[in-house]
C-alpha positions as a LaTeX table, in Angstrom:
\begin{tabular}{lrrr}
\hline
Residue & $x$ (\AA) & $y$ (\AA) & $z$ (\AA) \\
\hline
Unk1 & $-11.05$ & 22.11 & 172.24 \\
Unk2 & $-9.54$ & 20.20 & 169.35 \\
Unk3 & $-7.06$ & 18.69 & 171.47 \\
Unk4 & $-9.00$ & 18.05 & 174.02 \\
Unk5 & $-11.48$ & 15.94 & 171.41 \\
Unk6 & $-8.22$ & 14.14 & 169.73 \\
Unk7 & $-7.14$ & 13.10 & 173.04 \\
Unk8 & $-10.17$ & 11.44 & 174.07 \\
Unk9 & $-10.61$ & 9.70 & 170.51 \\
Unk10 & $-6.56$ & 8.85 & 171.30 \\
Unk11 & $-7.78$ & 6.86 & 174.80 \\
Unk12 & $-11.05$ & 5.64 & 172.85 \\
Unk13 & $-9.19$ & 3.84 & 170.37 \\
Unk14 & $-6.52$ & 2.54 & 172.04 \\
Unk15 & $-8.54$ & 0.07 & 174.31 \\
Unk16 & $-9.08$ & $-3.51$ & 172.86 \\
Unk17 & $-12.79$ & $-3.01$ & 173.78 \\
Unk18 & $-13.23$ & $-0.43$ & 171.29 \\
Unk19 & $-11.54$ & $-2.58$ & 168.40 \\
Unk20 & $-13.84$ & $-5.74$ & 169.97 \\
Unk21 & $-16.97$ & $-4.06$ & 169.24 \\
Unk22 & $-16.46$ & $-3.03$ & 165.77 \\
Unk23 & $-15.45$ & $-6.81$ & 165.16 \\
Unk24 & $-18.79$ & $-7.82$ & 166.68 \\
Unk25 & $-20.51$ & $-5.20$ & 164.97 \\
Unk26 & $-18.96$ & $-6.40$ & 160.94 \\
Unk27 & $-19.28$ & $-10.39$ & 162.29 \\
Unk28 & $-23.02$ & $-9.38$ & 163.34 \\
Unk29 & $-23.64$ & $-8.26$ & 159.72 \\
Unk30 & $-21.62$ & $-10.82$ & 157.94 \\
Unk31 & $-23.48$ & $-13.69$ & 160.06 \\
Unk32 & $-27.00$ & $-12.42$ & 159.53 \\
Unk33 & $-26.02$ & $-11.67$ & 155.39 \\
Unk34 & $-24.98$ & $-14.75$ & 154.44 \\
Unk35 & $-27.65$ & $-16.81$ & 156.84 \\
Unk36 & $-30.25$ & $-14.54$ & 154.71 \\
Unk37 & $-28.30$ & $-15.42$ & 151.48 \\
Unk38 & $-28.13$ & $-19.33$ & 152.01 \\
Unk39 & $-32.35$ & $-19.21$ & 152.71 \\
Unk40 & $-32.71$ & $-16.60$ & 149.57 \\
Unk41 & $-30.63$ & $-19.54$ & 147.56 \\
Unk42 & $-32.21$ & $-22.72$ & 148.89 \\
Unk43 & $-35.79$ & $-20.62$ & 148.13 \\
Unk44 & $-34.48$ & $-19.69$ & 144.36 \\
Unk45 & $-33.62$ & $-23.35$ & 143.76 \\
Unk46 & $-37.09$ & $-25.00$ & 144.29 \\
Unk47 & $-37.75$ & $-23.20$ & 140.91 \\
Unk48 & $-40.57$ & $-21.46$ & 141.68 \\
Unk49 & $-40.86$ & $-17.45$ & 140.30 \\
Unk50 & $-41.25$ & $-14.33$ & 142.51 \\
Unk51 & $-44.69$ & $-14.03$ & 140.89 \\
Unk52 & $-45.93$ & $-17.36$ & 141.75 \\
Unk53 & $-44.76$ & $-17.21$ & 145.67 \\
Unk54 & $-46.29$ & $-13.83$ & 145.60 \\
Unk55 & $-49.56$ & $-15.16$ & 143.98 \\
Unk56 & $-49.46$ & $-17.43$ & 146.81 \\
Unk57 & $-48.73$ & $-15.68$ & 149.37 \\
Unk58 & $-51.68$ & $-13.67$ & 148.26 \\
Unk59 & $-54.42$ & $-16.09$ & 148.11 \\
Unk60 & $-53.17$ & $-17.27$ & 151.53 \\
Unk61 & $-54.08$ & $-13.78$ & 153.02 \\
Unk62 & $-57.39$ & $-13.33$ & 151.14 \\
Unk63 & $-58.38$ & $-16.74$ & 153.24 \\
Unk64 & $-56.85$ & $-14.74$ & 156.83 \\
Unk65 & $-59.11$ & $-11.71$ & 155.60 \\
Unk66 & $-62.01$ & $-13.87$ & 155.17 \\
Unk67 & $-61.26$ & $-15.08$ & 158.90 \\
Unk68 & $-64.53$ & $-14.22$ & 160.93 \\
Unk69 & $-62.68$ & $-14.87$ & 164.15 \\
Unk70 & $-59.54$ & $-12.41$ & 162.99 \\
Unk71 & $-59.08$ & $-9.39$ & 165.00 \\
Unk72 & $-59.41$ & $-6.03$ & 163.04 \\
Unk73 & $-55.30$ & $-4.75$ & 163.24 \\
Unk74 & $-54.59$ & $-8.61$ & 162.00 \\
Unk75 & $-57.46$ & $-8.13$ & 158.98 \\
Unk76 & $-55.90$ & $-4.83$ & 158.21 \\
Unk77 & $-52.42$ & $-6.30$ & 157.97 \\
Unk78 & $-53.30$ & $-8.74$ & 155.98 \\
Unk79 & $-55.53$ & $-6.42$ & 153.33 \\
Unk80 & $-52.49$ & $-4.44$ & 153.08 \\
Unk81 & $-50.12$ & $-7.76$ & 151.90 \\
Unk82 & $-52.95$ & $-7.85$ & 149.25 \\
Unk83 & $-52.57$ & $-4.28$ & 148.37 \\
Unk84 & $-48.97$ & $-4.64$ & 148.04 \\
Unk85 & $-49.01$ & $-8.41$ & 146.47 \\
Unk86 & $-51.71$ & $-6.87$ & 143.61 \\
Unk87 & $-49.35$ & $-3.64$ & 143.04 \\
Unk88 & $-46.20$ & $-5.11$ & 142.38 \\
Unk89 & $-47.69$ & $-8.21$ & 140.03 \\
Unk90 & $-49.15$ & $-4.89$ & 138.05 \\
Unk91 & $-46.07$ & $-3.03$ & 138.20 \\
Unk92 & $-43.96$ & $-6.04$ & 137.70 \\
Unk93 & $-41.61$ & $-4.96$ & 140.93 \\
Unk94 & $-40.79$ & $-7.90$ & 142.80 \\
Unk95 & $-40.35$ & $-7.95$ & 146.91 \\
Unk96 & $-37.35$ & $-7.44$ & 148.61 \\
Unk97 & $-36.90$ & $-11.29$ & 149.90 \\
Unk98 & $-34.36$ & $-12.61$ & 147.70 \\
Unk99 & $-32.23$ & $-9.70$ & 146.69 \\
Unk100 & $-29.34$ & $-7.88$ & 148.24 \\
Unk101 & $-31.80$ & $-5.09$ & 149.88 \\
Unk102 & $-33.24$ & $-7.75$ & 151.85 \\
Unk103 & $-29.59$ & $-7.98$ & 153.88 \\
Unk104 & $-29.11$ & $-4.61$ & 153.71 \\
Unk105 & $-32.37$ & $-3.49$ & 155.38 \\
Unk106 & $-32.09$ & $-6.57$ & 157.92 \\
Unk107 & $-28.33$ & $-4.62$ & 158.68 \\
Unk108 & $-30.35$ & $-1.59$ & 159.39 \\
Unk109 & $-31.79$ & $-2.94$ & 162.52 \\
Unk110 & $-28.24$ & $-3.17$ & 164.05 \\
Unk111 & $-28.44$ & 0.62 & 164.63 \\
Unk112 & $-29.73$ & $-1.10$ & 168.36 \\
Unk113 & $-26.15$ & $-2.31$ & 168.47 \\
Unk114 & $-24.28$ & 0.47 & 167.79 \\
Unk115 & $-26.44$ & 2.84 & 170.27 \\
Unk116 & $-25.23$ & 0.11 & 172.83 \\
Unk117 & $-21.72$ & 0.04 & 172.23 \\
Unk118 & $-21.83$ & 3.79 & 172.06 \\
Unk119 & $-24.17$ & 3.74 & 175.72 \\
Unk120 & $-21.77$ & 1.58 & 177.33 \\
Unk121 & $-18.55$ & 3.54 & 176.08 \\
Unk122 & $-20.39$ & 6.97 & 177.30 \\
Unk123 & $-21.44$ & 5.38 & 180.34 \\
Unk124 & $-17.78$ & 5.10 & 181.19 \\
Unk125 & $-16.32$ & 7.85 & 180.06 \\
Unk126 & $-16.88$ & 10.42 & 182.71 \\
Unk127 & $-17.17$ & 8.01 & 185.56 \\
Unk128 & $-14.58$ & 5.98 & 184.65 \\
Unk129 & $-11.97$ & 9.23 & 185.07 \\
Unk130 & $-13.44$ & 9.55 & 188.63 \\
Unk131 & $-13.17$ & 5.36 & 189.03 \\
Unk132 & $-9.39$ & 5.34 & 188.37 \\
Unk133 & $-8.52$ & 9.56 & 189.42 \\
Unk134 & $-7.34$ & 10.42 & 185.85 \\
Unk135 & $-9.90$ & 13.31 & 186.33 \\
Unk136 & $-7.66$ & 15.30 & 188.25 \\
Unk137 & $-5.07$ & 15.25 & 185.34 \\
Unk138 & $-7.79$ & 16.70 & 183.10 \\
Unk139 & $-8.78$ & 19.24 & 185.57 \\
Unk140 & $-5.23$ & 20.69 & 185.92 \\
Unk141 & $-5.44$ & 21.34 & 182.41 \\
Unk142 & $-5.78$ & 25.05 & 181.67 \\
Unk143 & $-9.10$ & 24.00 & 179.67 \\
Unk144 & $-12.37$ & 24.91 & 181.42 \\
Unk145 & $-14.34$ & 22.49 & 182.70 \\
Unk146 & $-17.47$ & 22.80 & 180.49 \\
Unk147 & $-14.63$ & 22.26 & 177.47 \\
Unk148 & $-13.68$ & 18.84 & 178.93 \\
Unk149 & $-17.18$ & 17.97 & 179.40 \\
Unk150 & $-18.06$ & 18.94 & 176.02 \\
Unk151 & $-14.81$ & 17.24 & 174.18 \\
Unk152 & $-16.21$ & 13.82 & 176.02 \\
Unk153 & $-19.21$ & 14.35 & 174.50 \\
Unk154 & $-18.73$ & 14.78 & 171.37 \\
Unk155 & $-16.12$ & 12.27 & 171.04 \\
Unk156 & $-18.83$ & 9.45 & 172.09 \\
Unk157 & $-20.89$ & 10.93 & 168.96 \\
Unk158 & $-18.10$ & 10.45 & 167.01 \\
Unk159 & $-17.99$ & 7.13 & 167.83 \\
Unk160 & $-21.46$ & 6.33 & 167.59 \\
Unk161 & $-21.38$ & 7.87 & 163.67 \\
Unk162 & $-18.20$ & 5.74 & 162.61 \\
Unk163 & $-20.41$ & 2.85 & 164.10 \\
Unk164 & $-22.91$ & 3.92 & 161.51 \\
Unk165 & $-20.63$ & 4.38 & 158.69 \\
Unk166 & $-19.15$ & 1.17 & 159.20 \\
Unk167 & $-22.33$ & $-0.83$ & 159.25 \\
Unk168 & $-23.93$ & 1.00 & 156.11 \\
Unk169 & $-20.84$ & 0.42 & 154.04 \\
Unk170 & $-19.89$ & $-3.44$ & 155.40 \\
Unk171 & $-23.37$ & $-4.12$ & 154.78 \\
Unk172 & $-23.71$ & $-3.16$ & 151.31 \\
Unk173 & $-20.53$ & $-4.81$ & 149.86 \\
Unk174 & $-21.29$ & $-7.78$ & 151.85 \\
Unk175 & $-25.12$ & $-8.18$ & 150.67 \\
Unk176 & $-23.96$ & $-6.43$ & 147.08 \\
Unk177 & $-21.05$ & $-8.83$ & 146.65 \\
Unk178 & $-23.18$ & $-11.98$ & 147.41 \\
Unk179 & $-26.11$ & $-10.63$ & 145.21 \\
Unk180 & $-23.70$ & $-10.03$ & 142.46 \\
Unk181 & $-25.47$ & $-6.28$ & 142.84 \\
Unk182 & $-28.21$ & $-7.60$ & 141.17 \\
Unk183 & $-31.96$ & $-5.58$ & 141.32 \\
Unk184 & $-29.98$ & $-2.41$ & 142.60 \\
Unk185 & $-32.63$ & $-0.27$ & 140.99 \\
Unk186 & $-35.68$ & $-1.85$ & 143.05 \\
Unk187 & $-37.88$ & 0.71 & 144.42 \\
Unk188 & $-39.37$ & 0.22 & 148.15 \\
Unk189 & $-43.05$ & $-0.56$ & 148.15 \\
Unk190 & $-45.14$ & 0.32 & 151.45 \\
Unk191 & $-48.53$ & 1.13 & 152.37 \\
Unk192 & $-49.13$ & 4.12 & 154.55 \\
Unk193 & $-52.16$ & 4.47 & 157.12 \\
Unk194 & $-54.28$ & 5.91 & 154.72 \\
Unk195 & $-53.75$ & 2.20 & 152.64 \\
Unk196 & $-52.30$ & 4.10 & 150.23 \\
Unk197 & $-49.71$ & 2.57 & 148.03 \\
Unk198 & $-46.09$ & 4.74 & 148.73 \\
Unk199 & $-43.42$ & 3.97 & 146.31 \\
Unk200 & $-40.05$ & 5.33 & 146.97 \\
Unk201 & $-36.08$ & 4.90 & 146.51 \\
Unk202 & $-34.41$ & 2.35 & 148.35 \\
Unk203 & $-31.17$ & 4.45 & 149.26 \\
Unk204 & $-32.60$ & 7.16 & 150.18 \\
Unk205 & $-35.14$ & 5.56 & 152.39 \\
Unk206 & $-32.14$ & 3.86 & 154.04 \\
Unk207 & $-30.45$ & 6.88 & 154.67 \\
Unk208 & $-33.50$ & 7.90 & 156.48 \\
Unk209 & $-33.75$ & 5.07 & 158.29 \\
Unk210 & $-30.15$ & 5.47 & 159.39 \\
Unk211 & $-30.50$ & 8.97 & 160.18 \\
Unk212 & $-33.60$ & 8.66 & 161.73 \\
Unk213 & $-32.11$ & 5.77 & 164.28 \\
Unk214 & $-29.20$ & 7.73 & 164.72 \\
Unk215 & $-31.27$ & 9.86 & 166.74 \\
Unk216 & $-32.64$ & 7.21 & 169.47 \\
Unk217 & $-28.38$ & 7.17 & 169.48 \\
Unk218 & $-27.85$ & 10.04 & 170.40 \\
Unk219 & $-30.29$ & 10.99 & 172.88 \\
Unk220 & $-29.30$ & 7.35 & 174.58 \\
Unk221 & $-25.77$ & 8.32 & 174.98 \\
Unk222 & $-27.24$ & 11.85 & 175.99 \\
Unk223 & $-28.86$ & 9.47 & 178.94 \\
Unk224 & $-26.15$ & 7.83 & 180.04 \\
Unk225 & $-23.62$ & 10.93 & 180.02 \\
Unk226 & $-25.78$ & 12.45 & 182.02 \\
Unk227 & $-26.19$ & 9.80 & 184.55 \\
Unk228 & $-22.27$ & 9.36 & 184.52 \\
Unk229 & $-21.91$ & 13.03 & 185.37 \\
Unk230 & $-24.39$ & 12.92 & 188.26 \\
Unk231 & $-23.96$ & 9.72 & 190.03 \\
Unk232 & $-20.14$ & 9.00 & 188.70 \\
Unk233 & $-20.99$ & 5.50 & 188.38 \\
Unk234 & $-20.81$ & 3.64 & 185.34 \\
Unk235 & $-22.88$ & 0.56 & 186.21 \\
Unk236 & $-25.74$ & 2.97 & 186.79 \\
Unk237 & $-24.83$ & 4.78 & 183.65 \\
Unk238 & $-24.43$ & 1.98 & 181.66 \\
Unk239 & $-27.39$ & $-0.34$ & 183.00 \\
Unk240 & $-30.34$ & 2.10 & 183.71 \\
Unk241 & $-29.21$ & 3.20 & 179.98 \\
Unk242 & $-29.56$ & 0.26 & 178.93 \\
Unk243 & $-32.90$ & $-0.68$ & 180.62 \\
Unk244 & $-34.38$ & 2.11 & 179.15 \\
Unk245 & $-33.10$ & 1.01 & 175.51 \\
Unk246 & $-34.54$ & $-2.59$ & 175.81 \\
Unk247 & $-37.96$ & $-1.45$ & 178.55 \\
Unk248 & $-38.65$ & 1.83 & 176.38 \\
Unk249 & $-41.22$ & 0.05 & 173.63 \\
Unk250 & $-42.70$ & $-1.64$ & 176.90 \\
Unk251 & $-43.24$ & 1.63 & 178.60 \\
Unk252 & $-44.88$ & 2.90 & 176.11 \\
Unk253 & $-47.09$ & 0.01 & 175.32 \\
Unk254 & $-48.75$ & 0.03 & 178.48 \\
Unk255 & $-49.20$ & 3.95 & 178.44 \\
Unk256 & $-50.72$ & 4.18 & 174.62 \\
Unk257 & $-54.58$ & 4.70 & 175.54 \\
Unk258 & $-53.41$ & 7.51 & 177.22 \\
Unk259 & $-53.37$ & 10.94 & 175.24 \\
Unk260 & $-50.20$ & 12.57 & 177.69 \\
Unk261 & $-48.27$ & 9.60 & 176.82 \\
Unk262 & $-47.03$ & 11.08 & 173.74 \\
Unk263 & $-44.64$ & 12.88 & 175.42 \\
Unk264 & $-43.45$ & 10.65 & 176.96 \\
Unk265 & $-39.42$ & 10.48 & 175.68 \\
Unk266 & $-39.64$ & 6.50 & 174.80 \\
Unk267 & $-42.64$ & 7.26 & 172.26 \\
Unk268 & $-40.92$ & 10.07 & 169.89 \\
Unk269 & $-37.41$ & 8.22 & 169.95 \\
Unk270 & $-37.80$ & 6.25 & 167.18 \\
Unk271 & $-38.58$ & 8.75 & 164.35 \\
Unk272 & $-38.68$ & 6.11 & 162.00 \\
Unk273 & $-42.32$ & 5.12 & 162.90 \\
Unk274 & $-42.79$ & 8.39 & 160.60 \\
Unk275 & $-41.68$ & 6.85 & 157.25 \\
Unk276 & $-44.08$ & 3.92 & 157.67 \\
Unk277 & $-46.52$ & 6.57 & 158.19 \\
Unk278 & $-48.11$ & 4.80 & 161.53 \\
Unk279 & $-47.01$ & 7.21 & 164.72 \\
Unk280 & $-47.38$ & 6.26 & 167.90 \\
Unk281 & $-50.74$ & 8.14 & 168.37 \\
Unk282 & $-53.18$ & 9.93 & 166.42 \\
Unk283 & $-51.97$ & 13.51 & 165.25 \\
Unk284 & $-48.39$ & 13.25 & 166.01 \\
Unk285 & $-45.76$ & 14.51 & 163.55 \\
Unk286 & $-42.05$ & 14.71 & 162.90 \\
Unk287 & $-41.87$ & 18.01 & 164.08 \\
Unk288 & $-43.88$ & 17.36 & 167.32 \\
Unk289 & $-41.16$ & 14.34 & 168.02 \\
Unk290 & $-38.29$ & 16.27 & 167.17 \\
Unk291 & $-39.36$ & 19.12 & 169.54 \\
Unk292 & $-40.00$ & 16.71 & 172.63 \\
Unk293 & $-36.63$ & 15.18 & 172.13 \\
Unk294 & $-35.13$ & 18.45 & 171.57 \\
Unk295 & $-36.37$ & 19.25 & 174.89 \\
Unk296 & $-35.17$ & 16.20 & 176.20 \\
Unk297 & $-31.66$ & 16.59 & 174.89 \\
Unk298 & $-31.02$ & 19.97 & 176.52 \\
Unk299 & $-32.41$ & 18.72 & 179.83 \\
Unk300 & $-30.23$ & 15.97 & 180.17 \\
Unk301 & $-27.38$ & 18.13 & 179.17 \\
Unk302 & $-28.04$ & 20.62 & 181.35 \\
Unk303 & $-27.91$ & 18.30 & 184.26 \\
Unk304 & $-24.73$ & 17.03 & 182.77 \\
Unk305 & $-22.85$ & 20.55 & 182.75 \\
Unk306 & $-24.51$ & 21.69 & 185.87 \\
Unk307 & $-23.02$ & 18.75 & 188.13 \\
Unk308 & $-20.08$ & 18.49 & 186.45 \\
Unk309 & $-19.00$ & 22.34 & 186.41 \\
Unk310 & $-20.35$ & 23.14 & 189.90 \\
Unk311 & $-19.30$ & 20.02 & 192.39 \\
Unk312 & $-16.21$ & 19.65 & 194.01 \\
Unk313 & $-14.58$ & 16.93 & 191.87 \\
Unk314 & $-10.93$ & 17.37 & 192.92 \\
Unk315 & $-10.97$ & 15.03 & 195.85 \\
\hline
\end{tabular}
């Protein structure tokens, strides 16, 4: 099994495509860092203090509020920017805007990328050995089938957590370096649905949020192995999986007022609606996502080893 994983990392990293994504990936970062940075800057030199933009910013919100004509989720978005704006002048913590955690929590959204680098990669793994017949040179191998299958898999996951690693570490030297580290000790200040103030540490709550994405990862590349198995096409692979990345918030949109749409797999995949405290619908928990997408996960996998272990494939 080991040999069989170290030889699919060997043809993984020896394409230019690979290499080409992780360049996009640390440029994506770099670009949207220093963009942040040069904003952050041109703010700091007008002169004015965190706590006067924030006083601002606050009295600005009290007049939305005091809207007649705002709708109720816009009212309640706005009353918590007051509950926030009136904590942190108390507690003297100033927002993220303007330090290095502001870059580094931007980064965070690039997990999107680095599930579709790893979709399009898994998309083409299995069907590309049937594209070009470097399948039957695997299949001669005295390895069983389900061992090949698995080695692909888990090579893609591999993949998809150096992805991760990369980002989380080019992210905080870049936004570090061009902070000078400064405010490293700045707590993260939310409100949860209960408009309850929620104060807690800013690495850890990226870690969750990395974590947390990572999942939407895996069960994506979960996706489009499967379809690769099945149909042995990448373009399907690769662009229903796809689809479903970009039309999954859309699906789910439509479907909310609907009590069996919380099962649906596109409303549980992002897990980090749970550390903003807000899920999809009303009485849904961590556990209660993680068991749909467990469910999920060996369903598509099942499909995966079922077609691949029991049709012909030698021709």
């Amino acid at each position: 099994m080991v040999n069989l994983i170290l030889n699919e990392n060997m043809k993984l990293y020896r394409r230019w495509r690979t290499w080409i994504m992780v360049a996009v990936m640390i440029a994506a970062v770099l670009i949207g860092s220093i963009v942040e940075w040069y904003y952050d800057n041109k703010d700091a030199q007008n002169g004015i203090a965190w706590q006067e933009q924030l006083k601002q910013e606050k009295q600005h919100n009290e007049k939305m509020v005091s809207d007649p004509e705002m709708d109720e989720e816009s009212r309640q978005w706005f009353q918590e920017q007051i509950t926030l704006a009136n904590y942190r002048l108390e507690h003297n913590i100033r927002p993220e805007s303007g330090t290095m955690w502001d870059g580094i929590n931007g980064s965070a959204e690039l997990v999107i990328l680095i599930t579709l680098f790893t979709v399009i990669v898994a998309g083409d793994s299995l069907a590309g050995e049937f594209t070009t017949g470097t399948i039957k040179l695997l299949l001669i191998r005295p390895a069983s089938r389900l061992k090949i299958l698995v080695s692909k898999y888990i090579s893609m996951l591999m993949f998809g957590l150096l992805l991760l690693i990369i980002l989380f570490i080019v992210s905080v030297l870049v936004n570090g370096l061009i902070y000078r580290f400064a405010d490293m000790d700045l707590p993260l200040v939310t409100v949860d649905s209960a408009g309850e103030i929620v104060q807690r540490n800013m690495v850890a709550n990226l870690w969750q949020t990395y974590l947390l994405n990572g999942v939407a990862t895996i069960i994506f590349v979960t996706m489009a192995f499967m379809i690769s198995s099945a149909f042995r096409s990448s373009a399907m692979a690769i662009g229903f999986s796809i689809f479903a990345l970009f039309a999954g918030s859309i699906i789910v949109e439509l479907f909310q007022a609907y009590k069996w749409s919380k099962y649906v797999l596109f409303a549980n995949i992002d897990l980090s609606q749970y550390l903003a405290g807000r899920p999809y619908q009303e009485g849904m928990t961590l556990s209660f996502s993680i068991t749909v997408l467990v469910v999920y996960f060996i369903v598509f996998n099942l499909v995966s080893w079922l077609v691949f272990t029991r049709r012909d494939v030698a021709s």
